[in-house]
N, C-alpha and C positions, 0 to 999 in steps of 0.2 A: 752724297758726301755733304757735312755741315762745314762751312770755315767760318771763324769766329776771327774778327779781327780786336785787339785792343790799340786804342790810338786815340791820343788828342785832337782829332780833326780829322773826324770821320767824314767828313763832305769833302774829303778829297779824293775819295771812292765811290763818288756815286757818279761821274762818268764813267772811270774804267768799269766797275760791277754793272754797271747799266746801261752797256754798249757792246757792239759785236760780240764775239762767241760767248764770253761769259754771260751775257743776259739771255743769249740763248741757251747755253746751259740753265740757267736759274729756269726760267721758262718753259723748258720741258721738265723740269723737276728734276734735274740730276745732280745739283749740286743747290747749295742754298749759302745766303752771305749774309750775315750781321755784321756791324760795325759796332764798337760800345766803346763809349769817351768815357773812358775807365776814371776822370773827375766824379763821375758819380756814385763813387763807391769811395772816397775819401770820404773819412770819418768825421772830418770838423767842417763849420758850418763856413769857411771860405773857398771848401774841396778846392783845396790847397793839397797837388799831389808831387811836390818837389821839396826839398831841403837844403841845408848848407853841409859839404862833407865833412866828415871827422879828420881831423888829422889838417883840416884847411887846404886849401888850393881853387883853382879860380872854379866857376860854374858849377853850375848846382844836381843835384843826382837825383833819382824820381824812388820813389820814398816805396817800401815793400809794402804796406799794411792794402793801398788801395787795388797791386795787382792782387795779391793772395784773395781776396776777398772776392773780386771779378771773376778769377779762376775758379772760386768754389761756387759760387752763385752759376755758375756756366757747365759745371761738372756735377751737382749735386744729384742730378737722380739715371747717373753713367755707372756701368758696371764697371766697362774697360775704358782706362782713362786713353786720354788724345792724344797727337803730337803736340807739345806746346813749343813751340818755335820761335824763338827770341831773335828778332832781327840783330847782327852786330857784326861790326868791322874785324872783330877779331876770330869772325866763327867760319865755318868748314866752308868750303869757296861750295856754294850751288852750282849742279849738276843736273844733266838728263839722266842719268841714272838715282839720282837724289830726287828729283822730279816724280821718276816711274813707280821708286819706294811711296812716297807718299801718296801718292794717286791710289794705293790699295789700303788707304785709311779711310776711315767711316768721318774721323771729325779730328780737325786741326786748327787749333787755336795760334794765331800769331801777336807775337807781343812788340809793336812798336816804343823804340824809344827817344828820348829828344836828348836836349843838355848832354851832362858827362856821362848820362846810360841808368843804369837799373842799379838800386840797391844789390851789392855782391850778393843776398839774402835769395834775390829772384830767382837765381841759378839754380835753385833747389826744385822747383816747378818744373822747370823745364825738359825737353826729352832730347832737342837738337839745339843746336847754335850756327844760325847761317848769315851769312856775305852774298855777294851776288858780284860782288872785286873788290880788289886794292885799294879804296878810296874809301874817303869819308863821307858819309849825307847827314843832311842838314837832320834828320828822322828816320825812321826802320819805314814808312809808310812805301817807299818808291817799292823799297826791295820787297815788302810784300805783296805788293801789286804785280812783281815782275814773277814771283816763285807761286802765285794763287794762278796765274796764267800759263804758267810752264807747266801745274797740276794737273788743273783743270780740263787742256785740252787731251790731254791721255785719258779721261773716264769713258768707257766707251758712249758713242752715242754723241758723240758732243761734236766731233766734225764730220763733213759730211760724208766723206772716206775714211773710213778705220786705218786704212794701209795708212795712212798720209803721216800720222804719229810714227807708225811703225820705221816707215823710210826716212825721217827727216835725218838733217843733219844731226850727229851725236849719238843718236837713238841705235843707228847701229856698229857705232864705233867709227865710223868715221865724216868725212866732210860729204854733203849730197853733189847728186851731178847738178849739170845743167837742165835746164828747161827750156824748152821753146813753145811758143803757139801761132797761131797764123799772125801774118803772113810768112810765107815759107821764106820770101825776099824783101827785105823790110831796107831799103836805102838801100841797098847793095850787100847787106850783111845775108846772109842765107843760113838757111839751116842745115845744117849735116846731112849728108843725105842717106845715111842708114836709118834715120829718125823716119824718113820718107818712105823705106823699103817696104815697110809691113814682115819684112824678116826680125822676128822674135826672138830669136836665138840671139843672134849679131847685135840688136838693140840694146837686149842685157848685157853683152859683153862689154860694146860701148862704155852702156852708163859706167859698169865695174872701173871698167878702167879712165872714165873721168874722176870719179870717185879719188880713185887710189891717187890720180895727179895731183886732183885739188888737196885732197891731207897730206900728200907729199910732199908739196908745194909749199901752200901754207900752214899744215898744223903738224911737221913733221912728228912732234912727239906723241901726238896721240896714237900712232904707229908701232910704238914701243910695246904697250897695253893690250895689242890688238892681236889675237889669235888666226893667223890666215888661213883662206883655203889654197890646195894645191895653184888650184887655177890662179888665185890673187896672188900670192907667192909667185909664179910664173908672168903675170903682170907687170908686177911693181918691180922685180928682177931687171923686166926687160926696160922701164923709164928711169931706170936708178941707173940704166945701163948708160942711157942715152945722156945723162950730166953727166956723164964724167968726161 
């Protein structure tokens, strides 16, 4: 996979891109990162890539001539064009399902923005519009650091257990169980002791039914979305039983 970042302060990617799994990704060759301070593709000799809006009102809007231009200089010799993903407050909240889509893309372009956002003109590039929440940032950079990292580790190869993507929380619909590791008694807190049995059967069931407590618990609606099995159905029956 190629990601192509546009951004005015690309050195603010070169810890996260050149640390933990992402550098090991890049490293074994499975994904690759550019950064390009899309200033150098403004046309006048102050790459000046901001303006005053039409219509007036406060803060200034980042001008279309110098993304269009990045984007073609970056696509010009692509058959199939890329996801071009415009970071923004107002776009589709990101998802591990939105993560899993795009990890089966060859090349994703992300377009940060600063001030009052992109010329409306940008939207024309573009293939998605993502968020990462409810809030405002100072820049599109965090969120693209946060949604190249929720890609990146679903390529296969990139951690060091395949399942571990598979089972995480969200991936499969709902919240993950617990985890424990030695010691089995740590200050008096213990581990479960079906974790201890070496009974496989009953460990799965376990997890299953941590599972279902914690999105019960805390993520009741992601529950709604979720297609049961008998067995989880017969589960979540029985802790739905016990609140009342």
């Amino acid at each position: 996979m190629k990601i192509d970042v546009l951004t005015l302060f690309p050195d603010m990617f070169t810890g996260v891109f050149g640390s933990s799994m992402l550098k090991q990704a890049s490293d074994k060759g499975i994904v690759s990162f550019q950064t390009i301070d899309f200033r150098e593709y403004a046309a006048n000799k102050h790459r000046k890539v901001d303006d005053y809006p039409y219509g007036g009102g406060a803060g200034m809007v980042l001008s279309p001539q110098p993304i269009f231009d990045a984007v073609a200089a970056l696509t010009e010799n692509e058959k199939k064009k890329p996801r071009i993903i415009m970071l923004c407050p107002q776009g589709e909240q990101h998802s591990q399902q939105k993560a899993a889509e795009l990890a089966e893309e060859e090349h994703l372009i992300f377009l940060c923005g600063h001030y009052e956002g992109f010329d409306e003109r940008v939207r024309h590039l573009v293939t998605d519009e993502l968020s990462i929440g409810d809030y405002v940032l100072t820049g599109g950079e965090l969120a693209a650091m946060v949604i190249a990292d929720s890609v990146v580790r679903l390529l296969p190869g990139v951690l060091g257990n395949d399942e571990s993507a598979v089972t995480d929380s969200y991936s499969t619909g709902l919240l993950e169980h617990p985890h424990y590791t030695r010691p089995a008694d740590f200050r008096g807190m213990k581990v479960p002791d079906v974790l201890l049995s070496g009974h496989h059967a009953k460990i799965e069931e376990w997890r299953m039914e941590q599972s279902l407590r914690r999105t019960l618990e805390r993520r009741p609606d992601l529950l709604k979305g979720y297609e049961l099995t008998a067995k989880e159905a017969d589960i979540l029956k029985r802790l739905t039983d016990k609140q009342e």
